[in-house]
PLY file of the C-alpha trace (Angstrom):
ply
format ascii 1.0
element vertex 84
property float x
property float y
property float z
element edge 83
property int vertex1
property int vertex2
end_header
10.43 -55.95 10.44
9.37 -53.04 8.53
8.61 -49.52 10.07
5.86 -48.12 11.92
5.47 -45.20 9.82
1.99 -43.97 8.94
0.22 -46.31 11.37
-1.87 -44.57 13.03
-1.48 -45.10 17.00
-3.82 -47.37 19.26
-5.25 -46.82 22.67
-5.08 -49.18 25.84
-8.19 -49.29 27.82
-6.57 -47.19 30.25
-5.52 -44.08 27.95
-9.28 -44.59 26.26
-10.67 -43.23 30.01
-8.21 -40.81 30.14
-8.85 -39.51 26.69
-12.91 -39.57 27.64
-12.29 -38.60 31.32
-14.38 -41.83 32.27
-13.29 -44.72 34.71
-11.57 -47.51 33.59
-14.18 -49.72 35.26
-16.98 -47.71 32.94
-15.26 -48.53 29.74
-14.42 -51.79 30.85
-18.69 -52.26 31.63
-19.36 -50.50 27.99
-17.40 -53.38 26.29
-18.92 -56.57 28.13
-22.45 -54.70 27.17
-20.69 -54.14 23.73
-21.99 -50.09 24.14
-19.03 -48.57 24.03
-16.54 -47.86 20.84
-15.31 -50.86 18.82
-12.25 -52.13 20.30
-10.10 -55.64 19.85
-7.64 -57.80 20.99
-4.44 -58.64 20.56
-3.33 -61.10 22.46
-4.47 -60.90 25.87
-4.76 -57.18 25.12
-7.97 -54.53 23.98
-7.04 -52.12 22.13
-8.78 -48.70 20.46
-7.89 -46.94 17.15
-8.69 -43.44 17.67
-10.73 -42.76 14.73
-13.25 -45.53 15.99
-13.11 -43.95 18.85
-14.37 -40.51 17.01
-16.48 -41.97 14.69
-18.06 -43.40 17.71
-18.58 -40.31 19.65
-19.62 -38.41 16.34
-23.02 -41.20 16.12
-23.45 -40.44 19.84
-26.98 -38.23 19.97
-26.24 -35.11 21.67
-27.95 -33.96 25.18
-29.36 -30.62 24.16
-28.50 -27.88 26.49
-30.30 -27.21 29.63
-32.53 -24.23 29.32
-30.94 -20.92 30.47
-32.51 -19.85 34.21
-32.13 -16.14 34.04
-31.23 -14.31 36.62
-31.56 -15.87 39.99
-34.75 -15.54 41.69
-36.50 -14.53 38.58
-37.67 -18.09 37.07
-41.16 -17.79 35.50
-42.49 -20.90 36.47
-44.97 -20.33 38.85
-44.51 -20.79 42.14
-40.74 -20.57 41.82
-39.58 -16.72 41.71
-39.78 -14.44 44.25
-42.38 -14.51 46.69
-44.28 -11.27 47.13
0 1
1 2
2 3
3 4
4 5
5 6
6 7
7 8
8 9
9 10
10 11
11 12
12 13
13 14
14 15
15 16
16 17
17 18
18 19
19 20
20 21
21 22
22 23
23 24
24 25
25 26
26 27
27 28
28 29
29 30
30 31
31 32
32 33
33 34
34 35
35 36
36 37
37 38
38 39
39 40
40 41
41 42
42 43
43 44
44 45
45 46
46 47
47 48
48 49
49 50
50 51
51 52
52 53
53 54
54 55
55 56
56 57
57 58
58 59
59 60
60 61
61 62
62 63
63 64
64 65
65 66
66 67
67 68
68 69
69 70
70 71
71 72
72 73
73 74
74 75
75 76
76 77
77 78
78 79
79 80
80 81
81 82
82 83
């Protein structure tokens, strides 16, 4: 057989959760509702390449960030800072 060289590496369903810090079980429920990135099989196997893995997390829409609070005790909604 010929070398390896230059392939890039594949991830088992297992190192996939580790790399996303996820459960197994949640990218396990992210393939059977075919929502999570593109995997396939070989043999009785799934495997991952890691730039579908990247491209899929780059087409992911980003949560924008929670607004900032302040201070403690000095939210401007009203009824919410201090009373007084």
């Amino acid at each position: 057989m010929g070398t390896t060289e230059g392939l890039k590496p594949l991830l088992s369903t297992e190192e996939l959760a580790e790399y996303l810090d996820v459960p197994v079980a949640t990218v396990y429920a992210w393939r059977y509702h075919r929502k999570g990135p593109p995997g396939f099989r070989i043999g009785r196997y799934v495997r991952y390449r890691l730039s579908d893995v990247e491209d899929w997390l780059s087409s992911r829409p980003r949560e924008p960030s929670p607004p900032s609070m302040g201070p403690a005790g000095s939210d401007s909604r009203p009824g919410m800072g201090d009373a007084g």
